[in-house]
C-alpha positions in Angstrom: -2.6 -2.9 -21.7 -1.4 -1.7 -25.2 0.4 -4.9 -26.5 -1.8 -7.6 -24.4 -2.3 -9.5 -28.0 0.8 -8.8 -29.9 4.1 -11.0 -29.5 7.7 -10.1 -28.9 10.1 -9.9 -31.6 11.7 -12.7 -29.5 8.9 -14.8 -30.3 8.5 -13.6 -34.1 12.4 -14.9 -33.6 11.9 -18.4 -31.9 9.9 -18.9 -34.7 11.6 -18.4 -37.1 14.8 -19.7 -35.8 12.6 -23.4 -36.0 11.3 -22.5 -39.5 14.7 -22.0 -40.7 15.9 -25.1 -39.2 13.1 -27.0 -40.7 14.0 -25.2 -44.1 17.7 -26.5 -43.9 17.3 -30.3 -43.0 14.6 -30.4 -46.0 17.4 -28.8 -48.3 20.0 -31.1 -46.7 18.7 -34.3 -48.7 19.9 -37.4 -50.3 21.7 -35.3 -52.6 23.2 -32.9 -49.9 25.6 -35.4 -47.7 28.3 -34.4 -45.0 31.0 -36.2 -47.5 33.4 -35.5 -43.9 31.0 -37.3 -41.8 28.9 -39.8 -44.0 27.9 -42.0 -40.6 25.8 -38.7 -39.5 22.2 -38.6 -41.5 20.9 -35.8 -42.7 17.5 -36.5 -44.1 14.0 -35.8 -42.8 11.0 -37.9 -43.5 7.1 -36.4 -44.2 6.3 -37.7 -40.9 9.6 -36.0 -39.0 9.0 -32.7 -40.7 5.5 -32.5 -39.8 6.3 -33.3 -36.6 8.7 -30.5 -36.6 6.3 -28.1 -37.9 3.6 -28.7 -35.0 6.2 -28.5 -32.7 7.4 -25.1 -34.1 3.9 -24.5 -33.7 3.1 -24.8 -30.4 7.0 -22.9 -29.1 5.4 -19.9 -30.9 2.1 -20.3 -28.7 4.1 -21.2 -25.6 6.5 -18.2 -26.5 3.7 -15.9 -26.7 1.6 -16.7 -23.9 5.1 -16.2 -22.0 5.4 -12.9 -24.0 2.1 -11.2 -23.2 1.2 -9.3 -19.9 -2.0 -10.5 -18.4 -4.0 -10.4 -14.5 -0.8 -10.0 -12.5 0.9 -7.2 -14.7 -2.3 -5.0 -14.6 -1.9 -5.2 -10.5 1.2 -3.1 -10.9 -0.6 -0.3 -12.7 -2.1 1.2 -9.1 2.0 2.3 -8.9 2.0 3.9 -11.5 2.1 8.0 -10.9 4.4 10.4 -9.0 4.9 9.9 -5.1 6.3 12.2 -2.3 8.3 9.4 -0.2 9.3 9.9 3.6 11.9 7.4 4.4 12.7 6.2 8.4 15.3 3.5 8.2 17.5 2.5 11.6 21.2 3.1 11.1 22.2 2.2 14.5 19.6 -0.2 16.6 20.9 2.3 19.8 19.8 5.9 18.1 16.2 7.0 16.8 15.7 6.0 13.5 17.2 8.6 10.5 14.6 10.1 8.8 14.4 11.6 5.1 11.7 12.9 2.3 12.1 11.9 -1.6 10.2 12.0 -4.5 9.4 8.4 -6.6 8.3 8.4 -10.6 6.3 5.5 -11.5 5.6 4.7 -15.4 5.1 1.6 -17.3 7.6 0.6 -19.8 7.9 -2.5 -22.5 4.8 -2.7 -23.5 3.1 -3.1 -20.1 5.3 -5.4 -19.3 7.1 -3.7 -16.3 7.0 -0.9 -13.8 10.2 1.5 -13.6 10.4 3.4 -10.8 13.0 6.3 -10.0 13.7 7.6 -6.9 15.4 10.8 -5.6 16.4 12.0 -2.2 19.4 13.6 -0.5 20.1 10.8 2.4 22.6 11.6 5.1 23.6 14.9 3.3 24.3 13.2 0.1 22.1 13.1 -3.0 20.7 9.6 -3.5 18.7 8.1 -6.2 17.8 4.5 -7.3 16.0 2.7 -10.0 13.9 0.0 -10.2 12.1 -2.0 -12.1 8.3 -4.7 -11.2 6.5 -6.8 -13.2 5.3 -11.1 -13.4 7.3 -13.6 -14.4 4.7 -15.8 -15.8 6.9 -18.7 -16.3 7.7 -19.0 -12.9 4.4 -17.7 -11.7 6.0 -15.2 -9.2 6.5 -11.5 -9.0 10.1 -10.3 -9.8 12.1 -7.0 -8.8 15.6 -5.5 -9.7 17.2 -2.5 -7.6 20.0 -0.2 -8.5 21.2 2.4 -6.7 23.5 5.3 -5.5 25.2 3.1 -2.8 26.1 0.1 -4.3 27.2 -1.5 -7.3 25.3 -4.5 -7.3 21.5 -5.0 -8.9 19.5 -6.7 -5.7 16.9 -8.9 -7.2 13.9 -10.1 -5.1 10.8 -12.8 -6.2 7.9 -13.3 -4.2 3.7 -13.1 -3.9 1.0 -10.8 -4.0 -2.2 -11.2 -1.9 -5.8 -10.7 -2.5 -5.5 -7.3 -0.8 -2.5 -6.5 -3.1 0.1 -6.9 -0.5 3.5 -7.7 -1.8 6.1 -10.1 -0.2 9.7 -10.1 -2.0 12.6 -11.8 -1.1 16.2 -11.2 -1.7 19.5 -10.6 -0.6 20.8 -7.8 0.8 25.0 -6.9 0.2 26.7 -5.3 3.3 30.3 -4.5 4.4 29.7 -7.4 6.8 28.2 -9.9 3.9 25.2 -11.1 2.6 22.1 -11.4 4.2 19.0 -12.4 3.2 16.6 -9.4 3.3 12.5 -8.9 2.7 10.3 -6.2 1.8 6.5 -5.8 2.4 4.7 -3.5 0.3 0.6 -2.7 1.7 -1.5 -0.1 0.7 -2.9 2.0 3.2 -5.3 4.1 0.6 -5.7 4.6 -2.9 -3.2 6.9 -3.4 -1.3 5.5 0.1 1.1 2.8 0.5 4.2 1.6 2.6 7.0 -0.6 1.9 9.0 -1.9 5.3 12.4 -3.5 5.0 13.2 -6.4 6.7 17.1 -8.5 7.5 17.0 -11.5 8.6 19.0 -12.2 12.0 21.2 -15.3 13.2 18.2 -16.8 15.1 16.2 -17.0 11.9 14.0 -14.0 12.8 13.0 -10.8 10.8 14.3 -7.2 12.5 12.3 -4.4 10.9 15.2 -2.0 10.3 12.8 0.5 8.3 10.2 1.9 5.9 8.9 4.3 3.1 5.6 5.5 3.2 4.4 6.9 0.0 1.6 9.5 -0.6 0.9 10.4 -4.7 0.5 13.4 -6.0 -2.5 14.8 -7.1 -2.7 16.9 -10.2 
C-alpha cells in the first residue's frame, strides 16, 4: 500500500503536542513563577526533560506503528472492485424468502487504511443504498466495520476475526422496531471473484437463526 511508511498528521500532531509541552515547562523556569499559585512548581530538571524527550519519542513510534496499514489491511484488498449482488433475506419466517439483485463498489480510501463499499438496490419496490466502510484496528487487534443505510438512522458497528482461509466473523448489534438484538455476519469466499456474506440474529435461547444472505459475483472488465 501507498502510505505503508508514512505517518498520519495525527502522529506528526502527538508529536508535536509533547514537543511543545516540553518547550513550555523549559521556558517556565525559576524566573517564570505562577505568582497566583506559588505552592505549584514549575521547573524541570536535565534529568526530567530528557526523560520527557524519550518518552515523546517512543508516543511518536507507538503513534505510528498504530498509524500504518500492514498484513491485515492488505486482506481487504481481494474486495476491492465492482460486484453484482443478489440479496435473499427472510422477512417473515412463514413466507419464501424475498429476493433482490444490486450492484456493490469497492475502493480503498485513507491511504489504504479502509475499504468503502457502496451499495445500490431497489428492495421491496423502494430504492435502497448503504455504505460501508472495513479495515484493522491494530490497537485492538481486531477487524472493525461501520454500516449506514437507507433504512435506518443509526451507524451499526461490528468487530470480529478473520481466518486463515479469509473468512470473516463480525459481531454487532442489530436496531429493530422490537429492540436491539445482537446480530452476526459471516463473510466466505466461494472463488476469486465469488463470495457470500449470511446474516445472522440471535434468538432468546442463545442460538443463531440465519435470516439471510448476499452473494456477490465481480465484474469482469
Amino acid at each position: 500500500m501507498k502510505n505503508a511508511t508514512r505517518t498520519s498528521i495525527l502522529t506528526f500532531a502527538a508529536g508535536a503536542a509533547c514537543t511543545a509541552s516540553i518547550a513550555l515547562l523549559i521556558a517556565s523556569g525559576p524566573d517564570h513563577k505562577d505568582h497566583q499559585h506559588p505552592e505549584l512548581t514549575d521547573t524541570v530538571t536535565q534529568p526530567e526533560m530528557d526523560a520527557m524527550m524519550e518518552m515523546s519519542a517512543d508516543m511518536m513510534a507507538a503513534m505510528a506503528r498504530l498509524a500504518t496499514p500492514d498484513e491485515h489491511h492488505a486482506k481487504l484488498g481481494k474486495n476491492v472492485g465492482n460486484w453484482i449482488a443478489k440479496t435473499s433475506f427472510v422477512m417473515d419466517p412463514a413466507s419464501p424468502p424475498t429476493e433482490g439483485a444490486g450492484t456493490m463498489s469497492v475502493k480503498w480510501v485513507l491511504g489504504g487504511r479502509y475499504i468503502m463499499s457502496e451499495f445500490k438496490m431497489d428492495f421491496m419496490g423502494q430504492p435502497f443504498e448503504g455504505i460501508g466502510f472495513n479495515g484493522y484496528d491494530i490497537a485492538h487487534e481486531q477487524y472493525i466495520s461501520t454500516w449506514a443505510d437507507t433504512m435506518s438512522t443509526k451507524i451499526t458497528m461490528m468487530t470480529g476475526s478473520m481466518d486463515d482461509n479469509g473468512t470473516t466473523t463480525l459481531l454487532g448489534t442489530a436496531t429493530t422496531p422490537m429492540g436491539d438484538n445482537p446480530m452476526k455476519i459471516v463473510s466466505t469466499w466461494t472463488g476469486n471473484d465469488t463470495m457470500t456474506d449470511k446474516f445472522y440474529d440471535k434468538m432468546p435461547d442463545g442460538s443463531w437463526y440465519s435470516s439471510g444472505s448476499i452473494t456477490y459475483t465481480r465484474v469482469i472488465d
